[in-house]
N, C-alpha and C positions, 0 to 999 in steps of 0.2 A: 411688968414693963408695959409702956405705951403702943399702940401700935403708931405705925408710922402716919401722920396727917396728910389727907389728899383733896385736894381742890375735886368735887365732884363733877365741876361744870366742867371743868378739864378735863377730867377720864373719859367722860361721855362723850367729849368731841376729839380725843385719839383714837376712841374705839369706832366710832364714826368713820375717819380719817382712814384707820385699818380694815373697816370693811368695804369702804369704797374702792382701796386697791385690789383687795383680793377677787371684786368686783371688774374690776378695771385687767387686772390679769386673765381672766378667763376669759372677757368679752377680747383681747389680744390673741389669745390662742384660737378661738373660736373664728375671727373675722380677719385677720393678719396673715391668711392664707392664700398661698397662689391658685389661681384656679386649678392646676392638676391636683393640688393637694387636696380640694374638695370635690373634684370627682375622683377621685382615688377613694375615700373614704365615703362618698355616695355609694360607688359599685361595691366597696366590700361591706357594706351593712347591707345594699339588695340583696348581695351574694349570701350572708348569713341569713337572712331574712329568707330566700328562697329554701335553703338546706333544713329551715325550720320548718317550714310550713311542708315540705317532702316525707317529713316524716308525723303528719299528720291524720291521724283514723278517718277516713268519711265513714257516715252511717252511724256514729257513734255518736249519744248525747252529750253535747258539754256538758262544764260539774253545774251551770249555772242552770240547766232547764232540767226538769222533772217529767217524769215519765208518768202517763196516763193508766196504769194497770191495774 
C-alpha cells in the first residue's frame, strides 16, 4: 500500500507554526508574571543558590585545575 501524499511546503510551515507556539508559550509563562511572582522565584533560586554554595569545600582543588606535585 501507498503511503499517505503530503504537500512538504505545507508540513514545513505547520511545524513552523507549532514551534512558534511552544515558543510563544514559554516566553508567556516566563514574562506574564506579576512582579511578586518574579521576586518570589528570584529569592528562592538565591535561597538555593546560597544552601549550594554553603556546602562547598574551600582549600580543595576543583576537578578542573591540577595540582603541581
Amino acid at each position: 500500500m501507498a503511503a499517505e501524499i503530503i504537500n512538504l511546503r505545507m508540513a514545513r510551515k505547520q511545524k513552523a507554526r507549532a514551534d512558534k507556539e511552544r515558543a510563544a508559550d514559554a516566553n508567556r509563562a516566563a514574562h506574564g508574571r506579576t512582579k511578586a511572582e518574579k521576586t518570589l522565584t528570584r529569592a528562592l533560586k538565591d535561597q538555593a543558590d546560597k544552601r549550594l554554595d554553603q556546602g562547598r569545600l574551600e582549600g580543595k582543588p576543583d576537578a578542573g585545575e591540577k595540582n603541581d606535585g
